[in-house]
C-alpha positions as CSV (number, residue, x, y, z in Angstrom):
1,X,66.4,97.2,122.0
2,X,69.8,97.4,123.5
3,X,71.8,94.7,125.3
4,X,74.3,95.1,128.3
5,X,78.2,93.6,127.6
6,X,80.9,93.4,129.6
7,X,84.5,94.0,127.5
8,X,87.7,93.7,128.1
9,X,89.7,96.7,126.7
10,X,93.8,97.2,126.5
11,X,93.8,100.4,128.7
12,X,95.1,102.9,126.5
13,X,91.5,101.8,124.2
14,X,89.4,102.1,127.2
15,X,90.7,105.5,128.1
16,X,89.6,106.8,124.7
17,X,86.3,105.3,124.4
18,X,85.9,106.7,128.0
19,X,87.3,110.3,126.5
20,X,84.6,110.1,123.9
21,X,81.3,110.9,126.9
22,X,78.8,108.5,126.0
23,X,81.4,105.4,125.5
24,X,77.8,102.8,124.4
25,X,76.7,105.4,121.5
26,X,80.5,106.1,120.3
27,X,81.5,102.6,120.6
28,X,78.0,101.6,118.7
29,X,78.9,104.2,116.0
30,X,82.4,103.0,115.5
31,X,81.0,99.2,115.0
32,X,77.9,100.3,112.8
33,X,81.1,101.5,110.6
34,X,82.4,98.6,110.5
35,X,79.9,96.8,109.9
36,X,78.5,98.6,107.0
37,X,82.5,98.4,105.9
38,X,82.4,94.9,106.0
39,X,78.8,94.8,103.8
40,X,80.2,96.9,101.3
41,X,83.2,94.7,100.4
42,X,81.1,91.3,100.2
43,X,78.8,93.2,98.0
44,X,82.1,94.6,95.9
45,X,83.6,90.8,95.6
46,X,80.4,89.5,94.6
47,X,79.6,92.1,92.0
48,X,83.2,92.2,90.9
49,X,83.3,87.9,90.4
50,X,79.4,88.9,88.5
51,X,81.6,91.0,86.1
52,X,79.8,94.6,87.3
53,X,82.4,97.5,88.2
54,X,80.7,100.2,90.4
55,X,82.6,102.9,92.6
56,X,81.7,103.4,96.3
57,X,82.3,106.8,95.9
58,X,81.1,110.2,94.1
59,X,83.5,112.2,92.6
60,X,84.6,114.9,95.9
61,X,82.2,112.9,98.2
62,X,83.6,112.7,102.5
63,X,83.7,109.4,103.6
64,X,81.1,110.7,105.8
65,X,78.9,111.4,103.0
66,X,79.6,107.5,101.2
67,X,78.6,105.8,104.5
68,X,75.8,107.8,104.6
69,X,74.4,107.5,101.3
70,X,75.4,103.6,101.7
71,X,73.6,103.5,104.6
72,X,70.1,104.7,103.1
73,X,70.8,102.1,100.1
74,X,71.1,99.7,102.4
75,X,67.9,100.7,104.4
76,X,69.7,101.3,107.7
C-alpha cells in the first residue's frame, strides 16, 4: 500500500531527489535506511545497557552488504 504526501524541500534537495528518476522509490530507499539505522542503534543501546557486545559488521562487509543482512534479521 502506498500513500500520497506533499513536502516541502530546500531547492537544492529537491533538485536531486528529482535527478535521481523515480524521486517516490529513491526517496523511500533513502528513509528505509534510515529507518533501519535508527532500529539498529536502539537495539545496540539496549544490548550494550544488557551487558552483550556484538558488531554490526563482518570483517570486509560494504555497508551495502550490513543493511542487507540487517534487513533479513529483521524480517524486512
Amino acid at each position: 500500500m502506498t500513500m500520497n504526501m506533499t513536502m516541502s524541500l530546500p531547492d537544492d534537495v529537491a533538485a536531486f531527489v528529482k535527478s535521481k528518476g523515480n524521486a517516490s522509490a529513491y526517496t523511500a530507499r533513502i528513509l528505509r535506511r534510515q529507518m533501519l539505522a535508527e532500529e539498529l542503534e536502539k537495539s545496540a543501546r539496549v544490548r550494550a545497557e544488557a551487558g552483550i557486545v556484538a558488531t554490526t559488521a563482518e570483517p570486509a562487509e560494504s555497508e551495502e552488504d550490513t543493511l542487507e543482512r540487517w534487513a533479513r534479521v529483521a524480517g524486512r
